[in-house]
C-alpha positions as CSV (number, residue, x, y, z in Angstrom):
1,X,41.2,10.3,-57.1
2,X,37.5,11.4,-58.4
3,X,36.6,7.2,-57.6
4,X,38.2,7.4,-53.9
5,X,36.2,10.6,-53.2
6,X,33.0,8.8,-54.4
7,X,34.1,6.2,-52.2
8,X,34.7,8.5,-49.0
9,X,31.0,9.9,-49.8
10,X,29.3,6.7,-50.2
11,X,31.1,5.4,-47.0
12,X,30.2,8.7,-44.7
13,X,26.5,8.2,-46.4
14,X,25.9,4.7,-45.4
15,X,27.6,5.3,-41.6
16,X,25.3,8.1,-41.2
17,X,22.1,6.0,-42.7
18,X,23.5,3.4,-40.1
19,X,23.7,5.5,-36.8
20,X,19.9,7.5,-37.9
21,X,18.3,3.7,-38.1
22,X,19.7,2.8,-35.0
23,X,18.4,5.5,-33.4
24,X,14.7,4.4,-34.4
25,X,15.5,1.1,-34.0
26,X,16.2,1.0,-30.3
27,X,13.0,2.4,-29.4
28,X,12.0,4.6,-26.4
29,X,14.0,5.8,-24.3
30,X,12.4,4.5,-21.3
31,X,15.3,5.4,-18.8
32,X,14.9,9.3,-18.9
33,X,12.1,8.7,-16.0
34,X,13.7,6.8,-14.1
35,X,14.9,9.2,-11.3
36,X,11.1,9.9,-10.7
37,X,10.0,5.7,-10.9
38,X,9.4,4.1,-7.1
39,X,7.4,4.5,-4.3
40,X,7.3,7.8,-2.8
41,X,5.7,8.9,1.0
42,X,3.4,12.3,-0.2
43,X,2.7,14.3,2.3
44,X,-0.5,16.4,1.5
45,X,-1.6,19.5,3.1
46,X,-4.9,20.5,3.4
47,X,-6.3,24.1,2.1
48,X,-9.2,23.6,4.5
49,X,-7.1,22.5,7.6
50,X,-5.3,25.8,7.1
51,X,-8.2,27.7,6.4
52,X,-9.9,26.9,9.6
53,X,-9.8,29.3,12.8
54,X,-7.2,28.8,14.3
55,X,-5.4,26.3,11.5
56,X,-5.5,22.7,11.7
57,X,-3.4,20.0,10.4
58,X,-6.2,17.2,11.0
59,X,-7.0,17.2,7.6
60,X,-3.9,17.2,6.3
61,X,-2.8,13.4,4.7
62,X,-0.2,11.0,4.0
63,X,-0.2,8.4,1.0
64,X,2.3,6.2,-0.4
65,X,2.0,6.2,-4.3
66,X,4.1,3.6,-6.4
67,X,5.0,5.5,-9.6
68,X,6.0,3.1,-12.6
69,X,6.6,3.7,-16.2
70,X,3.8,3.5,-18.6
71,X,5.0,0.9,-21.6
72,X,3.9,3.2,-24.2
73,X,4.9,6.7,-23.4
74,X,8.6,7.5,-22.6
75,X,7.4,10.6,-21.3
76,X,4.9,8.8,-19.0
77,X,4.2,7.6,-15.8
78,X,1.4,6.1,-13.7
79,X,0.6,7.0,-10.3
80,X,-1.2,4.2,-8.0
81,X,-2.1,5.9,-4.2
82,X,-2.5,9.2,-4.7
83,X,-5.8,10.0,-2.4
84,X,-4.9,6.4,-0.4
85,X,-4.4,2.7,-0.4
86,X,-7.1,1.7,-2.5
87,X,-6.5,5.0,-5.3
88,X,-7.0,4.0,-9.0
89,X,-4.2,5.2,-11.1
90,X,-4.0,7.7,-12.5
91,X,-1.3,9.2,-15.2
92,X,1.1,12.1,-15.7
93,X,3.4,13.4,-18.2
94,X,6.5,14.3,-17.4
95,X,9.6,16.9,-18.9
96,X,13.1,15.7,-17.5
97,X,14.6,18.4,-18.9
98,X,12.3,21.3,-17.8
99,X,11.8,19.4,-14.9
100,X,8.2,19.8,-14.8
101,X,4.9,17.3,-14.3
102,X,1.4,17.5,-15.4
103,X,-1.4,15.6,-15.0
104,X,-4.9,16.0,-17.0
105,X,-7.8,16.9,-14.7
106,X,-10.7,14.9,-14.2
107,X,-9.0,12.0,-13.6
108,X,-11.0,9.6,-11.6
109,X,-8.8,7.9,-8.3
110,X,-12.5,5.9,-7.5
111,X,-14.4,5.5,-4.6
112,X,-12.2,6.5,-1.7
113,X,-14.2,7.7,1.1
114,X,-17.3,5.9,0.4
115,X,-19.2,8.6,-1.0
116,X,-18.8,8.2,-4.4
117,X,-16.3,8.4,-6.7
118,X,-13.5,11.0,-6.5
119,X,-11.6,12.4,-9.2
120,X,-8.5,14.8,-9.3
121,X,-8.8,18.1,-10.5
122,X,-6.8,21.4,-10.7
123,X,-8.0,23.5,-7.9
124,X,-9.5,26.7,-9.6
125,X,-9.7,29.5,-7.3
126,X,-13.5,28.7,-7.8
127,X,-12.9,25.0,-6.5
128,X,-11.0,26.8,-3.8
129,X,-14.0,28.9,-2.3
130,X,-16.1,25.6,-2.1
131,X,-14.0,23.6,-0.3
132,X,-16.1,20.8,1.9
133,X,-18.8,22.0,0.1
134,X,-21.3,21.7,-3.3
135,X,-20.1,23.2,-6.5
136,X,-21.4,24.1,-9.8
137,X,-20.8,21.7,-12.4
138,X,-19.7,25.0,-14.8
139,X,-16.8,25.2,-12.4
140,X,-16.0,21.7,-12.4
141,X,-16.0,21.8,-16.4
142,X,-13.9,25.0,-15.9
143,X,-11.3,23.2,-14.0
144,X,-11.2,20.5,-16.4
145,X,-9.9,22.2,-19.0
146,X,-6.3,22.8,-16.6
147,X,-4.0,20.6,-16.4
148,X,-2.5,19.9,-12.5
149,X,1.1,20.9,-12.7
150,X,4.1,20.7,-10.5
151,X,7.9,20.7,-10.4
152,X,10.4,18.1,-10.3
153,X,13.8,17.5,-9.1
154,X,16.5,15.4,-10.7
155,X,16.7,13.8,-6.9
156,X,13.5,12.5,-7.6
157,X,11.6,15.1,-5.3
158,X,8.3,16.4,-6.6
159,X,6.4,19.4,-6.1
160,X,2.4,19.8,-7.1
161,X,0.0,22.6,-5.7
162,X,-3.5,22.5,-5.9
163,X,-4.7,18.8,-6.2
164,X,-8.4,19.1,-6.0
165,X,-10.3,15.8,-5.2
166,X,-14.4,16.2,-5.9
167,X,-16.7,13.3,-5.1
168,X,-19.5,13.0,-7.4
169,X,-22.1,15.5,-7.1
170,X,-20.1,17.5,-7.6
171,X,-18.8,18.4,-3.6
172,X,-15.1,19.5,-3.3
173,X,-13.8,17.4,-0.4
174,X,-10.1,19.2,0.2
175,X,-7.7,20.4,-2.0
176,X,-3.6,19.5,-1.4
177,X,-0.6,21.2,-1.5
178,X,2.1,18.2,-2.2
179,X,5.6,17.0,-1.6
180,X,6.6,14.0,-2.7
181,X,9.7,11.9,-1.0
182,X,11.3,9.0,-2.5
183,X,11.5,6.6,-0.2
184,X,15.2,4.4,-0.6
185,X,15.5,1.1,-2.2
């Protein structure tokens, strides 16, 4: 009896040494982004169009951003269009189960209406105020301490507010208000 129970023991040990390795051994878990992996139509609308008397959608935009999984990071993505066409990419982290997406600030998406290059910021209500205009560095290093933060859905729908794009200088071109469509395979 005392050997069979040293033998049960032993057994339940090695199963559960078994099923913890094989955990580690497969890796990450690269399939828990995947409702939020494709090309997306983003449809961004402009703080100054709306500020403007009366409001104006001129300024506001439209990119397609292919979003694919970054080979290191399960939690990871990369983000090639956001600004336009010729965007560098950029990179987010994502939560699938709060459902939420962040992106560092300072980002650069490069040189994408010739006047130097751009990178993506959280809008600050300081970067707000200056809109088409200069800023003060100090702000700019404010804003770069704030992640850019939006929502997700588990359609593959995203959310962001306040996507600031600054050309070197620094001079706030626009900041966006986002939503981001999957387009169908």
């Amino acid at each position: 009896m005392k050997r069979s129970l040293i033998k049960l023991v032993s057994l339940a040990t090695v199963v559960l040494m078994a099923v913890s390795c094989k955990d580690k051994k497969d890796g990450p878990d690269y399939k828990l982004l995947d409702p939020w992996k494709g090309t997306y139509t983003v449809t961004a609308l402009s703080y100054y169009g709306a500020s403007q008397v009366p409001p104006t959608t001129s300024d506001d935009m439209t990119w397609t951003v292919v979003v694919a999984q970054v080979d290191t990071s399960e939690t990871m993505l990369s983000f090639t269009g956001i600004g336009g066409n010729n965007a560098n990419t950029v990179y987010a982290t994502l939560d699938p189960v709060a459902l939420t997406i962040s992106f560092k600030s300072g980002q650069n998406l490069g040189d994408l209406f010739s006047y130097g290059d751009v990178s993506l910021y959280y809008a600050s209500s300081d970067i707000v105020a200056h809109i088409n205009s200069d800023i003060e560095a100090t702000y700019i290093d404010a804003a770069a301490t704030v992640n850019i933060t939006g929502t997700l859905q588990t359609s593959g729908a995203i959310a962001i507010d306040k996507m600031a794009e600054v050309v070197q200088g620094p001079f706030v071109w626009d900041v966006f208000n986002t939503t981001w469509v999957k387009n169908t395979k």
